[in-house]
C-alpha atoms as one frame of an Amber mdcrd trajectory, in Angstrom:
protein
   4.734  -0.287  -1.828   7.681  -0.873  -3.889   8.680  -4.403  -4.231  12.212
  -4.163  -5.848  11.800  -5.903  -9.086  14.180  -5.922 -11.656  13.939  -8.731
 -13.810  10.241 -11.029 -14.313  11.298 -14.869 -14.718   8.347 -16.557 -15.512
   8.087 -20.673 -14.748   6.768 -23.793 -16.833   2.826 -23.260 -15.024   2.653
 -19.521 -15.715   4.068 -20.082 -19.316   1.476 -22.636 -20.119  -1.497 -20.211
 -18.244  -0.287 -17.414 -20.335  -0.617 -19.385 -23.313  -4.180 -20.574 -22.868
  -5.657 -16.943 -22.475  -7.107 -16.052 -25.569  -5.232 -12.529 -27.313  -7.068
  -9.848 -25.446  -6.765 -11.364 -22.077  -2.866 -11.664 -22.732  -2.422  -8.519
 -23.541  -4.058  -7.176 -20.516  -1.666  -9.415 -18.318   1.121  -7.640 -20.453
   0.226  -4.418 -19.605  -0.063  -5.497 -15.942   3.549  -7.253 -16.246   5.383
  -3.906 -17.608   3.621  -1.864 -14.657   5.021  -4.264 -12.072   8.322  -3.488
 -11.505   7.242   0.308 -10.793   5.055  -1.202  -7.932   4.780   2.040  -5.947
   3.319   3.680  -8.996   0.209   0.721  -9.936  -3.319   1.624 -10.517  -5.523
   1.311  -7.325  -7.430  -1.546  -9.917  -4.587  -3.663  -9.955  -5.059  -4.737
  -5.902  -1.420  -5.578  -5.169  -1.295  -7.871  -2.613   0.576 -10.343   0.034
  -1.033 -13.647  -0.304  -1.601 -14.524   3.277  -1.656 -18.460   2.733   1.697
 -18.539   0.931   5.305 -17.380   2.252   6.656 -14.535  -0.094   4.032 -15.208
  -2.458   1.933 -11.782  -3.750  -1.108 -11.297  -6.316  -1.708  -8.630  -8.767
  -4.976  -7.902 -10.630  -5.466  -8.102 -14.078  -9.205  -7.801 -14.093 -12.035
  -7.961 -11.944 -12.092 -11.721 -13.068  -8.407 -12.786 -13.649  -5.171 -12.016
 -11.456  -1.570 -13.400 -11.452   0.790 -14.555  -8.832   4.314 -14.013  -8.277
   7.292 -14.313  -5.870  10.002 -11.907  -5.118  13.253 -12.669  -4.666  16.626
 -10.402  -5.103  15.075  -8.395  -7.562  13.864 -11.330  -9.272   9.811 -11.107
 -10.147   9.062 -15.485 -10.490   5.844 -15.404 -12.189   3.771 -18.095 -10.449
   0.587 -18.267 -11.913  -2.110 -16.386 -14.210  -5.682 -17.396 -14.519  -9.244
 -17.329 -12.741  -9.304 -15.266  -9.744  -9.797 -17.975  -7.082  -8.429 -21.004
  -9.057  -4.555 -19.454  -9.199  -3.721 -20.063  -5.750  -4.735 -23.483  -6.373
  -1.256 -24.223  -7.487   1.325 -25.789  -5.315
């Protein structure tokens, strides 16, 4: 599936997410972040997926226990959300 991302634009929520994981857990969403924009080539691990709840809205894994969201829009990757598995849709 290849989603057209050029650029990742992260906002306030995601920023302050980020900064809460502790250094190995960031640097695993990093690695995840520079394999986005090549979304036809991601690992089968990294479960990219439509959020069906949410309107443009897709997930990525990180881990088994930790995924990020994001929205796509003109080549623009907004980073959502990065946390829990089932607490990052929580946001509004």
């Amino acid at each position: 599936m290849v989603l057209g991302i050029a650029r990742l634009t992260p906002l306030g929520r995601f920023r302050r997410a980020y900064r809460r994981l502790d250094r190995p857990l960031q640097e695993e969403v990093d690695r995840a972040l520079r394999e986005l924009p090549n979304s036809a080539a991601l690992p089968a691990g990294r479960n990219l997926k439509k959020v069906r709840s949410r309107k443009n809205t897709w997930e990525i894994g990180v881990n088994k226990g930790v995924r990020l969201t994001f929205e796509v829009e003109n080549g623009t990757c907004v980073l959502r959300n990065v946390g829990e598995h089932d607490k990052v849709l929580d946001d509004p």
